[in-house]
C-alpha positions in Angstrom: -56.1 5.9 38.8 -58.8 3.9 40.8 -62.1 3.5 39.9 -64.8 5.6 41.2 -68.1 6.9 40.3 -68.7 10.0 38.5 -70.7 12.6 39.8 -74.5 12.8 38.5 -73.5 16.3 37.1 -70.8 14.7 34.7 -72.8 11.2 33.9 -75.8 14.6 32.7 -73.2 16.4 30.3 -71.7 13.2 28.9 -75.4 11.8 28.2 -76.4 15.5 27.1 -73.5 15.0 24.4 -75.6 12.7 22.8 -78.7 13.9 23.2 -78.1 17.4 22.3 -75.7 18.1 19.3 -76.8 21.3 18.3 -79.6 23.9 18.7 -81.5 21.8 16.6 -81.3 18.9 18.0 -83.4 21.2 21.3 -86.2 21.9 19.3 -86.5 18.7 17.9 -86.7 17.5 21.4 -88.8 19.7 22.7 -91.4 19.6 19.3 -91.8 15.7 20.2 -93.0 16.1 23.9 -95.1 18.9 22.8 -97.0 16.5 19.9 -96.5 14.0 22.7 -99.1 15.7 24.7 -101.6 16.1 22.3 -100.9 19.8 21.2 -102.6 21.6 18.1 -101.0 24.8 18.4 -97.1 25.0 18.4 -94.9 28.1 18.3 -91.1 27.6 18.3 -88.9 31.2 18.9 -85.2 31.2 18.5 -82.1 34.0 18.7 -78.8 33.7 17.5 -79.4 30.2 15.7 -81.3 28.9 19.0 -78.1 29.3 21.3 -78.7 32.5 22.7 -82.8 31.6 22.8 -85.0 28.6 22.1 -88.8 29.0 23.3 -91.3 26.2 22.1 -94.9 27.1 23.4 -98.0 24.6 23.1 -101.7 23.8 23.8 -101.0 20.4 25.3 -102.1 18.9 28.1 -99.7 20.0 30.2 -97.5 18.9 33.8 -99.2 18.8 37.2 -97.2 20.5 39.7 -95.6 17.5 41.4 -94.4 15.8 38.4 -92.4 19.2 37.3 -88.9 18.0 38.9 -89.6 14.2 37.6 -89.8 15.6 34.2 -86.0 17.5 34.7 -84.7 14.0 35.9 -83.2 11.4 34.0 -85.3 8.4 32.4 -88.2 10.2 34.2 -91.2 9.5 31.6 -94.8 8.8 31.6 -94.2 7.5 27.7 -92.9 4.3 28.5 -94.0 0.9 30.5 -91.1 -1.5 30.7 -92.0 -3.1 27.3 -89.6 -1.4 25.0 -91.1 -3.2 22.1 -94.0 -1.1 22.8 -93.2 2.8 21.8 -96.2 4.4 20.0 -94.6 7.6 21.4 -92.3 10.0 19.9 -90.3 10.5 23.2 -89.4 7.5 25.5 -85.9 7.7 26.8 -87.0 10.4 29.5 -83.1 12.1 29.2 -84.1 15.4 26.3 -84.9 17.5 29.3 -82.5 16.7 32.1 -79.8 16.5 29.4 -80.5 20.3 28.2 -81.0 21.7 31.6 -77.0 20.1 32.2 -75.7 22.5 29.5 -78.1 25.5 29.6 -80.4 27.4 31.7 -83.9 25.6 31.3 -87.2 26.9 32.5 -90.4 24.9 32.3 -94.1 26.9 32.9 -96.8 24.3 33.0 -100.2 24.2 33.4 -102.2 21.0 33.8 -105.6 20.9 32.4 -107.8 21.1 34.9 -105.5 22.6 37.5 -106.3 25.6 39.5 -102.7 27.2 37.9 -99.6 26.9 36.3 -96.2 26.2 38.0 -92.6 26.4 36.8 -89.3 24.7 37.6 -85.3 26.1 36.6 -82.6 24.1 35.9 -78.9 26.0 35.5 -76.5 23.6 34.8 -77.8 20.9 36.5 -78.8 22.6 39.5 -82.4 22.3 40.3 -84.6 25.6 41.6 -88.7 25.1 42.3 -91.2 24.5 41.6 -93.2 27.6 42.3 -96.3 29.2 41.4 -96.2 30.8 37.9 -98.6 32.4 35.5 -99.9 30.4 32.2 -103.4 30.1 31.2 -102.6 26.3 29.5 -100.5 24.3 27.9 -96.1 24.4 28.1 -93.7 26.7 27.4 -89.9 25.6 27.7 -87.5 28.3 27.9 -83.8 27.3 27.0 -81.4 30.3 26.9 -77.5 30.4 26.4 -77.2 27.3 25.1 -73.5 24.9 25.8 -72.7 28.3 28.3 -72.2 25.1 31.0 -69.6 23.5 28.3 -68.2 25.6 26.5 -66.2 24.0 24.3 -69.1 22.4 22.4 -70.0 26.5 21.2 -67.2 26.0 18.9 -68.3 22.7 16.9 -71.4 24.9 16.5 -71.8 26.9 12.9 -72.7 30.5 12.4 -76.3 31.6 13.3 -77.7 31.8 9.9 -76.6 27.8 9.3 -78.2 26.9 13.0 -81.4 28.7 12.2 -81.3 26.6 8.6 -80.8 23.3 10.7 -83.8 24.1 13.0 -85.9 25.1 10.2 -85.5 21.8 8.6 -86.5 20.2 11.7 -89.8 21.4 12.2 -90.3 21.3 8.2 -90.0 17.3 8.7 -91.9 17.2 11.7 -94.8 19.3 10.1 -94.8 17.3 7.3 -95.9 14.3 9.3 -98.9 15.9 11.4 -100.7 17.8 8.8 -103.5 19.0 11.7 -101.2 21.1 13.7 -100.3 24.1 13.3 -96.8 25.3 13.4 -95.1 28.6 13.4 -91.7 29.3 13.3 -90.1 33.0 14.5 -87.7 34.8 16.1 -85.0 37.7 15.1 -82.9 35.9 13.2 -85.4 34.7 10.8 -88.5 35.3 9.0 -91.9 33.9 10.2 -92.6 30.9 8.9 -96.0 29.3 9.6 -97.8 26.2 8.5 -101.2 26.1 9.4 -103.7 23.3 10.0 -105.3 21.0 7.5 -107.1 18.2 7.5 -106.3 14.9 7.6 -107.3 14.4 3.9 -105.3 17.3 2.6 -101.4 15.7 3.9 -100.2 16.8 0.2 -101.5 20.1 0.7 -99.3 20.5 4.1 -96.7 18.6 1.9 -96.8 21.1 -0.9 -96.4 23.8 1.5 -93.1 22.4 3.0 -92.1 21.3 -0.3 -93.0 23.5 -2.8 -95.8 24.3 -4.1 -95.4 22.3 -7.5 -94.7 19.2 -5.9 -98.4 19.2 -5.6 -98.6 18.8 -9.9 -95.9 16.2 -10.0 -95.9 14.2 -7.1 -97.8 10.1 -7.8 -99.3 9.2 -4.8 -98.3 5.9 -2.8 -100.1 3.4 -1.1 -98.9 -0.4 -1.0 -99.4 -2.7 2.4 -97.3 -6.3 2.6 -96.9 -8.6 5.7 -98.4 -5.8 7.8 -96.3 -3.4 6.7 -97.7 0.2 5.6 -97.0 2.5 2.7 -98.0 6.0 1.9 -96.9 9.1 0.5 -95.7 10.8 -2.5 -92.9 10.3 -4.8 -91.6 13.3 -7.3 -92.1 12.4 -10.9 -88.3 11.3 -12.0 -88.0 14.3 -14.2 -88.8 16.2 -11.2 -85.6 16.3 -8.9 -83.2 18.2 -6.7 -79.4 18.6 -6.7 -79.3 17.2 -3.4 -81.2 14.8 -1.1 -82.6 17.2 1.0 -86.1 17.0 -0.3 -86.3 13.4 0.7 -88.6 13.0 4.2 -89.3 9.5 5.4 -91.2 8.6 8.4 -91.7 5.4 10.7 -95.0 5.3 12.5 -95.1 9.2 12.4 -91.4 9.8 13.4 -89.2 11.0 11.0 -85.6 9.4 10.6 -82.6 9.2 8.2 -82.6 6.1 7.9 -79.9 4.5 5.3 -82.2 1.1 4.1 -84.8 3.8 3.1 -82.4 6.0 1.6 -80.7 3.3 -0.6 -84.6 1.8 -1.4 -85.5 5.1 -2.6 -82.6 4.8 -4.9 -82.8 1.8 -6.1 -86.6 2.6 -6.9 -85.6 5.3 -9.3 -82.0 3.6 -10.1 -82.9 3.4 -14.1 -85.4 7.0 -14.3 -83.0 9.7 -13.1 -79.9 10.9 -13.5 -77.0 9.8 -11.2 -76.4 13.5 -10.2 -79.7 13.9 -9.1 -82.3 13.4 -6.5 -85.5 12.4 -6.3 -88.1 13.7 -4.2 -90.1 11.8 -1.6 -92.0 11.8 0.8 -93.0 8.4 2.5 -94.7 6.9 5.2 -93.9 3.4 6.8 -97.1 1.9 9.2 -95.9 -1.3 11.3 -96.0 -3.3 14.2 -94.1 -1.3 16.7 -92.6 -4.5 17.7 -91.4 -4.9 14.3 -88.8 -2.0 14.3 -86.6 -0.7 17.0 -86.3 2.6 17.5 -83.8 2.5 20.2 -80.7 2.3 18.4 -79.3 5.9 19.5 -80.6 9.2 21.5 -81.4 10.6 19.0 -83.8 8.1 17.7 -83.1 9.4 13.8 -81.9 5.9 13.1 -84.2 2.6 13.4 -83.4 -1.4 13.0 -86.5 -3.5 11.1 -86.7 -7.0 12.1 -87.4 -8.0 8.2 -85.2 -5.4 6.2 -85.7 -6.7 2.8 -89.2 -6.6 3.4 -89.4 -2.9 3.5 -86.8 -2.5 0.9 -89.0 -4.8 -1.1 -92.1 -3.0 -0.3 -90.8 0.6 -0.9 -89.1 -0.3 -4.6 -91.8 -2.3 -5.7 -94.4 0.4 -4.6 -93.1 3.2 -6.1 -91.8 1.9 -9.6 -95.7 0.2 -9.4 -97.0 3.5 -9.3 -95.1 4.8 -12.4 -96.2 2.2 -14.2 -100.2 2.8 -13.5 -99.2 6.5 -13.6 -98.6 6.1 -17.4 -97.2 9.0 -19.5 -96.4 12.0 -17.5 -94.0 14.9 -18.0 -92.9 17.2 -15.1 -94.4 20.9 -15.6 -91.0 22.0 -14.8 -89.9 21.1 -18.5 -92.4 23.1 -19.6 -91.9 26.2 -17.2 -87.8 26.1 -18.1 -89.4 26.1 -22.2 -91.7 28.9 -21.8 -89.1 30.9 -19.9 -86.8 31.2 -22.8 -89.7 32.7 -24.6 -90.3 35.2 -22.5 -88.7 38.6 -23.0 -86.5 38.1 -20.2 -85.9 34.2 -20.5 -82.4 34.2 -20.2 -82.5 35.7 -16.6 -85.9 33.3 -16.2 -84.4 30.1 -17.5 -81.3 30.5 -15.3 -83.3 30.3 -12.1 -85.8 27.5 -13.6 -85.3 23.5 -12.2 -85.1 22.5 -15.8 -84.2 24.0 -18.9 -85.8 22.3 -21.6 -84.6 21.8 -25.2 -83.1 25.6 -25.2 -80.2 27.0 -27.1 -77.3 25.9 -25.6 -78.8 23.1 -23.1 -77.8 20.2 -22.1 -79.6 18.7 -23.8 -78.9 20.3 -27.0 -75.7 19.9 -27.2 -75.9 15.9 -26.4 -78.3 16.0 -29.1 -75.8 18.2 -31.1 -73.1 15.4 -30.9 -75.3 12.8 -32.2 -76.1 14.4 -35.0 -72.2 14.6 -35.6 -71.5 11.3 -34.7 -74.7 9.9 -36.7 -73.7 11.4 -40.5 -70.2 9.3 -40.0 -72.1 6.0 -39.8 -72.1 4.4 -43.2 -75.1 3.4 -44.1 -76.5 4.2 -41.1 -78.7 6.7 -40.2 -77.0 9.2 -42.4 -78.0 11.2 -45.6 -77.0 8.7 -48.1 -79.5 6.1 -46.2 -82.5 6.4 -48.6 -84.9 3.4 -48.7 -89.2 3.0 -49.0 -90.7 3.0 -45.6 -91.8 -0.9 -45.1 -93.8 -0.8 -41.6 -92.7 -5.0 -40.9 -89.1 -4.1 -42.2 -88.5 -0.8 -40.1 -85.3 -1.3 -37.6 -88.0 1.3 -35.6 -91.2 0.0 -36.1 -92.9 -0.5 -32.8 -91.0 -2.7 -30.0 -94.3 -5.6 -29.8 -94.5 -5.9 -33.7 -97.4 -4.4 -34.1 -98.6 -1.9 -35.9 -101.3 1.5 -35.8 -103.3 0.8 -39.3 -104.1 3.7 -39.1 -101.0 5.8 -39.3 -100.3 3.3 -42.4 -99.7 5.0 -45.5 -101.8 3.9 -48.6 -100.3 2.9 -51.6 -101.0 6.6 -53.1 -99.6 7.7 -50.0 -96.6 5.6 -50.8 -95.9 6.4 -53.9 -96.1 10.0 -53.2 -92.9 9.5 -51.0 -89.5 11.6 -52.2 -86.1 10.9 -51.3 -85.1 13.3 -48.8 -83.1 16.2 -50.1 -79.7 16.8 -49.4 -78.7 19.0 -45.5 -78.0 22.0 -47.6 -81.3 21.9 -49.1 -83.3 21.2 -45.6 -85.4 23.6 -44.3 -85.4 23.1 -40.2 -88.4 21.2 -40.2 -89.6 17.7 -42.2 -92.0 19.0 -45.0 -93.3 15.4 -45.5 -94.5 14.9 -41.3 -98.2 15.5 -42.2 -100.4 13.3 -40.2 -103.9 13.2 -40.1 -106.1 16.0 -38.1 -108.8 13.4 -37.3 -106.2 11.5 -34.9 -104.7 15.0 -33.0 -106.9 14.0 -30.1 -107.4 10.8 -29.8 -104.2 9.9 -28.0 -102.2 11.1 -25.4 -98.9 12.5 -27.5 -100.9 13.6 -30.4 -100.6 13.0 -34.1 -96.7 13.7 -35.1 -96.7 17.5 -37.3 -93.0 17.7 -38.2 -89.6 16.6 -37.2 -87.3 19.8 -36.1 -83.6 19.2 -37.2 -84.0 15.6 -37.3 -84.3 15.3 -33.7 -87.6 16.3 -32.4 -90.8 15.0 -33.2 -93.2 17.9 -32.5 -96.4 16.3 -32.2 -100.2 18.5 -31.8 -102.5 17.4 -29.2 -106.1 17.8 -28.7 -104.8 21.1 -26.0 -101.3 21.8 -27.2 -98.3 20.3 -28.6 -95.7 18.3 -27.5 -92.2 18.2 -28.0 -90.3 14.5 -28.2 -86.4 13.6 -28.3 -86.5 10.5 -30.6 -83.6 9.2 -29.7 -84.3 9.7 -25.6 -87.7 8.1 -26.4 -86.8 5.4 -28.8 -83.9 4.5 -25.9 -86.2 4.1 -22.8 -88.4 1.5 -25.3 -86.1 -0.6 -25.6 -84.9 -0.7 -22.8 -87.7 -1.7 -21.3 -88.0 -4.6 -24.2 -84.5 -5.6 -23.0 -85.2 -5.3 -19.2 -88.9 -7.5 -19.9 -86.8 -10.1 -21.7 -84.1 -10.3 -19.2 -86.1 -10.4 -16.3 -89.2 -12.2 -17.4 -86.9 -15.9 -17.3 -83.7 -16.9 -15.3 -80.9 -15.0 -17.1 -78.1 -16.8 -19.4 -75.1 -17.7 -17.6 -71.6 -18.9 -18.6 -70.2 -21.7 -17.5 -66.4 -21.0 -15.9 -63.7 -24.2 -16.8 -62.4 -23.6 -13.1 -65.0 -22.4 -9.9 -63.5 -19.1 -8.9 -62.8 -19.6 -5.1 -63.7 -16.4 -2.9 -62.5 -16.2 0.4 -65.3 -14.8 3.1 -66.1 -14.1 6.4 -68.3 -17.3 7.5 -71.3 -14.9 7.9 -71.1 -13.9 4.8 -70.5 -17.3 3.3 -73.7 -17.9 5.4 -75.3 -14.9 3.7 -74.6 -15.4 -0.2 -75.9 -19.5 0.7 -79.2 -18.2 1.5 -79.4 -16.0 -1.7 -78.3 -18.5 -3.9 -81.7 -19.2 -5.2 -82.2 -15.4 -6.2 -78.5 -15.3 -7.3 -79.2 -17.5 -9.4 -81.9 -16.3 -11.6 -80.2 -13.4 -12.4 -77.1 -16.0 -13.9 -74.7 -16.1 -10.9 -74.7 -19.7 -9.4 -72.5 -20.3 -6.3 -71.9 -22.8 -3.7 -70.5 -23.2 -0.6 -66.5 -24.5 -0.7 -65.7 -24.8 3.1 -67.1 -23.1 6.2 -64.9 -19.4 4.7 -65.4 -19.6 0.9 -67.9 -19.6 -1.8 -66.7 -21.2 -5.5 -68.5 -19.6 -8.8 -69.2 -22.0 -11.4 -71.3 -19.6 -13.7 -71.7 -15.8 -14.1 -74.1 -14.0 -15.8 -73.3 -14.2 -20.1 -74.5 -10.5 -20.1 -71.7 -9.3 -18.7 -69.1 -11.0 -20.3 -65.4 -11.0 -18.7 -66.4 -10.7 -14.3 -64.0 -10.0 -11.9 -66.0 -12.9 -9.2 -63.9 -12.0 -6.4 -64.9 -8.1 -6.5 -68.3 -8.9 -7.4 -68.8 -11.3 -4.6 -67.4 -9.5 -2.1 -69.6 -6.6 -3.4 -72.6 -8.6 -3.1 -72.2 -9.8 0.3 -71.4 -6.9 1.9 -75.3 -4.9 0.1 -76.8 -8.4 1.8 -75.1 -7.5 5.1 -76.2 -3.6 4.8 -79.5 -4.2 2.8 -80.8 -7.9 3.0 -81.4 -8.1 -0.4 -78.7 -9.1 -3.4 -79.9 -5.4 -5.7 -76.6 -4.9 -7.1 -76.2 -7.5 -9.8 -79.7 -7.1 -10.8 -78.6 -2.9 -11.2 -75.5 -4.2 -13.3 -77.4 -6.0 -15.5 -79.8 -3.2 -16.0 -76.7 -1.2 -16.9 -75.9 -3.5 -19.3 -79.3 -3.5 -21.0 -79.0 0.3 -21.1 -75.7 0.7 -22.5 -77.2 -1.8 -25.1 -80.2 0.2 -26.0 -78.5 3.3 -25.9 -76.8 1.8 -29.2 -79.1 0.4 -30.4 -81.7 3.5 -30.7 -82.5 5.7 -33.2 -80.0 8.5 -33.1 -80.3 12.1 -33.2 -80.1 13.6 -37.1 -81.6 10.4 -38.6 -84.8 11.8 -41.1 -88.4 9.9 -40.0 -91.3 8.7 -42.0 -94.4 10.1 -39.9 -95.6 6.7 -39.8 -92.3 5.4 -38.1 -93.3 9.0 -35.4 -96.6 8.3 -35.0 -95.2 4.5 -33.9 -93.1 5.7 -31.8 -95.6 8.2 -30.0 -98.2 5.0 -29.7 -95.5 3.1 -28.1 -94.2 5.5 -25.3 -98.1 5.6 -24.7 -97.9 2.7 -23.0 -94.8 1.8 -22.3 -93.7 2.4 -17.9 -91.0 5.2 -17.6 -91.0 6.5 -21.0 -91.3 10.0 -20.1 -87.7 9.9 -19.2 -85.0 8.5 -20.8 -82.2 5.3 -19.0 -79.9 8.7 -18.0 -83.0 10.7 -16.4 -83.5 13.0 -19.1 -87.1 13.5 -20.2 -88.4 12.2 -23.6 -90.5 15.1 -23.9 -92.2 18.1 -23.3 -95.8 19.1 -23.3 -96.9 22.5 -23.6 -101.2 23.4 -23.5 -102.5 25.6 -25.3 -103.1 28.5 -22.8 -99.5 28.7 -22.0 -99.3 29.4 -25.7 -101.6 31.9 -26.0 -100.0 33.7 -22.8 -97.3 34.5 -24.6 -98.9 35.8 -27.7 -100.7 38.0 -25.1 -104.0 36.3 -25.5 -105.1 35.6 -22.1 
C-alpha cells in the first residue's frame, strides 16, 4: 500500500483517542480551560455517565467572536508562546476541543467581557457550523452531547453510567481540592447535587475536609518544607488514619493535579514503617517549582510529569512528612476512639461494623493478635510467664526506659517496695492489676496520664487530666525500640561483612553507571561495590544485618528503584525490616504482669518518642478517650 496522507478528519479521532478516554476525561478538559480563564463560578451537568450530556458552565472571561473557530482547531491556544518550558497554565496543547468535537456534537456559547454579545460555534464530527449570534449574558458554556456516537466502537470500552458518573466525580473532587476559592457544583440526572463552595485562601483544609471527609480536618498534620526551590504543602492523614485503597491520595504540581508514580512511591516510602502494608495513607500534597524544572508534556493527558532532579522531590516529600510526625509528637487518630465508643453504644455492633477502625473490641483484630501472645507468652520459660516472679529493680528491668533513664518520681520507696506481693496465680486474677496504683498528683501532668491498672495483662489503662487512655504494651514497647534500633543503625555507617569472593553481577552499562554513582550512599548502609568492567559491578561486602544476601537479586533490585526513583530506598527499607522483626522479639509481650513503675516508664517514653502512636505493622499503641465522650454515654450530657 503507498504512502499517503490521512485526511484531517482521521489524524482528529486518532489524536481524540488520546485525549479523550472517557467522559471523564471531557470534563476534566473542559474544567481546566474554564479555571484557565479566570472563572469563580463553575457548574458541570452530566446524563447517562456524561455520554449522553456533559455541560460545563462558567464566569470566565470568555471567547471574542473571531477566535470561536481557532478555539475548535488543533494546537489553536492563547496558553502557550513557543517556550514549552514555560507552562503556568493548565491547558497548553490546544487539541481538548477540536479532539471532542471529532467524536461528539460540540457546542461552544461565549461571551467576551466587554462584548456587545455572545456567539456560538458547532462542531459534529469534525464538521464545522458558525459562528453565529447567540444569547449568554457572560462567561462559557460548552455543550457536549452523544458522546463517541462519531466512533462507535469506543461506547463499548466505556463502563455503566453509575461507574462514569463515579469517574467524573472524582475529577472535579481533585480539581476542587486544588482551587479552594471557586466554587464548584456538580449535577445532573444521574446523580445527586454535589456542590463545594468558595473559601478562602486560608481555609484549603476546610475545602479539603469537604472533599475528604470531614474528620480528616482532626487528623490531618499540616506540611510545609521548601529545598533547592522546590515547594511543599499540604496535609498528610495521621498513620492510624487510612483507607483500604489509594483513592484518598491527591497530589498536585504547580496547581495541576497528576498521578504521578515518584510521588506515589515517596508517599509510601514516607509512611513505609507507620502503617500497615494493606493500607493507605491519606494525603494531600502540593509541589511549588520552577516550571522549567518539571515537564508536563509527557502525554495528552498531562496526568503524568518528568522532574529534572527526581530524588530531590522524593527527598523532599519523605523527609517532610516523617519531619512533621516527629514535631507532631503523640497523637492518636479519633477514629480509634469513635470504633471504641461504638461498641458501647446500644447498637454498637451494627455501629462498629460501619466504623474505619474498630478499636480493642471483642473479637478484633487486634484482640485476637493480642490473644495469641498471651498463648505464646505462658510457654516461654522463664520468660514473661507466671512462674517469672522477681523485685522490680528500675536499672535491672529488661523494660526500663530505652535512654536509661529513669522518672524519680514514678520510683517506688523502700516502703513501697517492700509492700510488693508476688502475683497470684491466673486462676486467682481478677481482670485487672490490683497493685497499678499510681499517684493522683501526676494524672495531669503528662500527656498519657499516670498508669491506673493493667487489663488482662495487656493494656495499660492510664487516667488523664480529661479522660483515659488505653495502651497495648506490647504495640508500644515495640515501636520504642524500634526506633532505638533504627537511631543506632542509622546514626553511623552500618556493619558490613566482608565476602571471601566479590559476587560479580552482570548489568546493563547504565545501570553499572547508576549503582557507581550511589556507591557512596550504598555504602553507609553496608553494601560496598565497585565497578568490574564496563557491564558488571563486583560486591565485596554486604550489610552484617542481614546475614545470608542473595547480591545478584539485591543488585539488580537496587538498580532498577535508581532507574525508576533516583534514589537507592530499598536496602535502607530492608534494613528497617530487619530492625523490626528484631524489636518485635525483643518487646514486651502480651500476658506479661507490670510493675506500675515499669507502665508509668513506658508511658514517659512513648511521650517523646516519633511514631509511637502506632506500632512497626500500623496498628495504634493506643487509644484516648475524653471525658465527655464518657459521660455521653452514661447520658450526662
Amino acid at each position: 500500500m503507498p504512502i499517503r496522507q490521512l485526511s484531517e478528519t482521521v489524524i482528529d479521532r486518532i489524536a481524540a483517542g488520546e485525549v479523550v478516554e472517557r467522559p471523564a476525561s471531557v470534563v476534566k478538559e473542559l474544567v481546566e480551560n474554564a479555571l484557565d480563564s479566570g472563572a469563580r463560578r463553575i457548574e458541570i451537568a452530566t446524563a447517562g455517565g456524561g455520554k449522553s450530556l456533559i455541560r460545563v458552565s462558567d464566569d470566565g472571561c470568555g471567547i471574542p467572536a473571531d477566535e470561536l473557530p481557532l478555539a475548535v482547531r488543533r494546537h489553536c491556544t492563547s496558553k502557550l508562546s513557543d517556550d514549552l518550558l514555560a507552562v503556568a497554565t493548565l491547558g497548553f496543547r490546544g487539541e481538548a476541543l477540536p479532539s471532542i468535537g471529532s467524536v461528539a456534537r460540540l457546542l461552544l456559547r461565549s461571551r467576551a467581557r466587554g462584548a456587545e454579545g455572545a456567539h456560538e460555534i458547532a462542531v459534529d464530527g469534525g464538521r464545522l457550523d458558525g459562528p453565529r449570534p447567540a444569547a449568554l449574558s457572560g462567561g462559557t458554556i460548552v455543550e457536549v452531547r452523544d458522546l463517541f456516537h462519531a466512533v462507535p466502537a469506543r461506547l463499548k470500552f466505556l463502563k455503566g453510567e453509575r461507574a462514569e458518573s463515579g469517574a467524573i466525580t472524582d475529577v472535579v473532587r481533585r480539581i476542587a481540592i486544588a482551587f479552594p476559592q471557586v466554587r464548584f457544583e456538580l449535577s445532573g440526572p444521574d446523580r445527586t447535587r454535589t456542590v463545594f463552595d468558595a473559601v478562602g485562601a486560608n481555609e484549603a483544609l476546610r475545602r479539603t475536609a469537604a472533599v475528604v471527609g470531614e474528620d480528616f480536618a482532626d487528623n490531618a498534620i499540616p506540611i510545609v518544607a521548601e529545598r533547592e526551590g522546590v515547594r511543599l504543602d499540604g496535609f498528610a492523614g495521621l498513620p492510624t488514619f487510612n483507607r483500604g485503597n489509594a483513592l484518598f491520595q491527591f497530589f498536585y504540581v504547580n496547581g495541576r493535579p497528576v498521578r504521578d508514580k515518584l510521588l506515589m512511591s515517596a508517599l509510601r516510602g514516607a509512611y513505609a514503617d507507620v502503617i500497615a502494608k494493606d493500607r493507605h495513607p491519606i494525603a494531600v500534597l502540593f509541589l511549588t517549582l520552577d516550571p522549567a524544572e518539571v515537564d508536563v508534556n509527557v502525554h495528552p493527558a498531562k496526568a503524568d510529569v518528568r522532574f529534572r532532579d527526581p530524588g530531590l522531590v522524593r527527598g523532599l516529600v519523605v523527609g517532610a512528612i516523617r519531619q512533621a510526625f516527629a514535631a507532631e509528637g503523640l497523637r492518636g487518630s479519633t477514629a480509634g476512639a469513635a470504633g471504641l465508643l461504638a461498641r458501647f453504644r446500644p447498637d454498637g455492633a451494627a455501629a462498629a461494623a460501619t466504623a474505619r477502625f474498630e478499636g480493642f473490641a471483642p473479637g478484633s483484630a487486634t484482640s485476637s493478635y493480642a490473644a495469641s501472645y498471651t498463648a505464646r507468652s505462658n510457654g516461654y520459660a522463664g520468660g514473661f510467664g507466671e512462674d517469672r516472679q522477681s523485685r522490680y529493680d528500675p536499672a535491672a528491668s529488661p523494660y526500663r526506659p530505652l535512654d536509661g533513664s529513669f522518672s524519680a518520681e514514678f520510683s517506688p520507696s523502700a516502703a513501697e517496695d517492700d509492700a510488693w506481693q508476688p502475683s497470684p496465680p491466673a486462676h486467682e486474677r481478677p481482670g485487672a492489676s490490683a497493685d497499678a496504683a499510681a499517684p493522683s498528683s501526676a494524672s495531669g501532668d503528662y500527656p498519657l496520664g499516670a498508669a491506673r491498672a493493667q487489663l488482662h495483662d495487656a493494656y495499660i489503662v492510664a487516667e488523664t487530666a480529661d479522660g483515659l487512655v488505653i495502651v497495648d504494651q506490647h504495640a508500644a514497647h515495640e515501636r520504642l525500640v524500634y526506633e532505638a534500633l533504627k537511631t543506632a543503625l542509622h546514626d553511623k555507617p552500618a556493619a558490613s561483612q566482608l565476602l571471601l569472593l566479590p559476587e560479580i553481577v552482570d548489568l546493563p552499562e547504565d545501570d553499572v553507571d547508576r549503582l557507581a554513582e550511589a556507591a557512596p550512599s550504598l555504602a553507609r548502609f553496608g553494601l560496598h561495590l565497585e565497578r568490574f568492567g564496563p557491564g558488571a559491578v563486583a560486591v565485596r561486602e554486604t550489610p552484617a544485618l542481614l546475614g545470608t544476601v542473595d547480591c545478584q537479586r539485591l543488585v539488580r533490585d537496587l538498580a532498577d528503584e535508581i532507574a525508576d526513583f533516583g534514589t537507592p530506598e530499598r536496602l535502607r527499607e530492608r534494613l528497617d525490616h530487619v530492625a523490626a522483626t528484631i524489636a518485635c522479639h525483643g518487646s514486651v509481650r502480651s500476658g506479661r504482669r507490670m510493675r506500675p513503675e515499669e507502665m508509668n516508664a513506658l508511658l514517659r517514653q512513648m511521650e517523646v518518642t516519633p511514631g509511637a502512636g502506632q506500632c512497626n505493622h500500623g496498628r495504634p499503641t493506643f487509644i484516648e478517650l475524653k471525658l465527655a465522650d464518657i459521660e455521653k454515654l452514661f447520658g450526662r450530657r
